[in-house]
N, C-alpha and C positions, 0 to 999 in steps of 0.2 A: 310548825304545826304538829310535830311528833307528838307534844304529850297531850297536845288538844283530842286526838283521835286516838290517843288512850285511853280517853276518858270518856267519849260520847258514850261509849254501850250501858255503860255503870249510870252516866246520868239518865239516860233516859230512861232504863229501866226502875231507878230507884224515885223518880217519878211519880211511876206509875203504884209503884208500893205505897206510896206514904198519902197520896194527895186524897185518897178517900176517906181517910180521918175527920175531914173537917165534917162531911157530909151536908158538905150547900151545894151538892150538883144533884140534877135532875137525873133520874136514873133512868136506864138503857130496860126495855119491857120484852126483850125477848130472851129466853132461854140462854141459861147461861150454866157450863160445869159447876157444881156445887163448891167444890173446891176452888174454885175462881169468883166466886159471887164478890169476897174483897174488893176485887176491881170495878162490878157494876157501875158506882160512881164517880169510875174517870170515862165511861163511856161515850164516845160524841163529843169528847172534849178537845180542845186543843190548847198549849202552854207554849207561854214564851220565857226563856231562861239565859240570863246576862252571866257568861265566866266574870270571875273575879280580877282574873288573871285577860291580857290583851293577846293580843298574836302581833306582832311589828306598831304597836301603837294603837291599834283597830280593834275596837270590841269584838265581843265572839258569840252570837246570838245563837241558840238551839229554839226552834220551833218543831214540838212534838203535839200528833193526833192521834189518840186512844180509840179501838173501835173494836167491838163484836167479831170477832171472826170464826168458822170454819161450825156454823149451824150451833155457837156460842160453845163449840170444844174447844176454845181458844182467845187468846185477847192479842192483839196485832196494832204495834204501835211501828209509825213512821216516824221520822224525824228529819232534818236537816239543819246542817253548820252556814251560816251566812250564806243564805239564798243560794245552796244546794254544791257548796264550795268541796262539803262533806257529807255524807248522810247514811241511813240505815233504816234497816226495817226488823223487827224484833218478834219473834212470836213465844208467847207464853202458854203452855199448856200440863197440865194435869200428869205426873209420871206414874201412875198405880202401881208401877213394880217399884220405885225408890221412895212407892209414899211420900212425893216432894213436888213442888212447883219447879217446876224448869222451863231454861228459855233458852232460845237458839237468836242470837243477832248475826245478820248478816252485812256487811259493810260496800261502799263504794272505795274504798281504799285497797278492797279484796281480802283482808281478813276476816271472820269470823268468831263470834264466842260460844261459848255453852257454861251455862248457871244455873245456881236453883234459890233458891227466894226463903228466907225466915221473917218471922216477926218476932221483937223481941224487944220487952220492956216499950211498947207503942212506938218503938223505930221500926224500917222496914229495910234490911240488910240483903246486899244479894253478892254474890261471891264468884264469879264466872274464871274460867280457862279461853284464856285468848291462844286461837288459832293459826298460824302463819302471817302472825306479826312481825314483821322487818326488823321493829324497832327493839326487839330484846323484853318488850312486858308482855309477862305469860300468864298472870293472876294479878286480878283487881277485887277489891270489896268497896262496895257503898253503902254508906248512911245515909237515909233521909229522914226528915223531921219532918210534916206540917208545923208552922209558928200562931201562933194565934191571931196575925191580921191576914191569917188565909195563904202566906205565902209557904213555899215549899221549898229547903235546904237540904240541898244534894253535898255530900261531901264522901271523895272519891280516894282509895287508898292504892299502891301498884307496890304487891307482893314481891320480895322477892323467892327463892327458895324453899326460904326456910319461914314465909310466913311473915316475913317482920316488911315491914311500912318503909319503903322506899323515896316517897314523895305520894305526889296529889295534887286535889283542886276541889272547887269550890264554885257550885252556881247554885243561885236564885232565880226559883219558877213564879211567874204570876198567871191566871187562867188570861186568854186571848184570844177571846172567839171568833176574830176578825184575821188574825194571824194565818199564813197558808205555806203548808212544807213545800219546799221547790228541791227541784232536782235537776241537774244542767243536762 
């Protein structure tokens, strides 16, 4: 399970970057930071995301829920790894003094990250510092794409030092409104 929970932060956040592209979701009608408006359209939503990759033979399901938070100074995603095997909670907000999006995820495994969000060439890249991680990765970068049947490809890279690409992963989001995050 080590590089599975190296990966959850990066996908879920990169998620949340990319899936408002398509713009087939209903949008969220309260107040939201200007700088954060991007995200309105994953508001109230909820996704289901199959790894590419198994864990002992066993798929590796992420269900993440997008929501308004903190009087819309903020966007607040949950998440969970196979009915709450793994999970996190992510808060995105507005940095004025680094003029940048930053997020702070918080884990059930007890680590921690801290990132900041670009768009570039209609990809949505987010770059975080993993916090008192056991396993030895201490920087991750993800890619997401929206695809044109609406699905959402998260693809996840683990820095090492000097920047360069270590390994990764690979999941595919489809929207899941029936879907519900658990937590044990």
């Amino acid at each position: 399970m080590k590089t599975t929970t190296q990966l959850l932060s990066v996908l879920s956040l990169a998620l949340m970057l990319t899936s408002f592209a398509s713009g087939a979701f209903a949008a969220e009608t309260g107040s939201l930071n200007e700088h954060l408006e991007a995200f309105r359209p994953l508001l109230s939503k909820t996704w289901r995301g199959e790894f590419k990759e198994q864990n002992n033979g066993q798929p590796v399901i992420d269900i993440s829920r997008w929501e308004r938070a903190l009087n819309g100074k903020a966007v607040r995603v949950i998440h969970s790894i196979n009915d709450g095997v793994y999970g996190g909670e992510i808060i995105i907000q507005w940095n004025s003094e680094k003029q940048a999006i930053q997020y702070f995820y918080f884990t059930t495994a007890g680590f921690r990250t801290e990132g900041t969000m670009t768009i570039n060439d209609g990809k949505f890249v987010g770059v975080e510092n993993i916090i008192g991680n056991l396993n030895g990765t201490k920087k991750v970068r993800s890619t997401s794409t929206l695809q044109p049947d609406g699905s959402l490809v998260v693809k996840a890279e683990y820095l090492d030092d000097d920047g360069k690409a270590t390994g990764g992963r690979e999941v595919t989001y489809h929207e899941a409104p029936d879907a519900v995050v658990k937590f044990r």
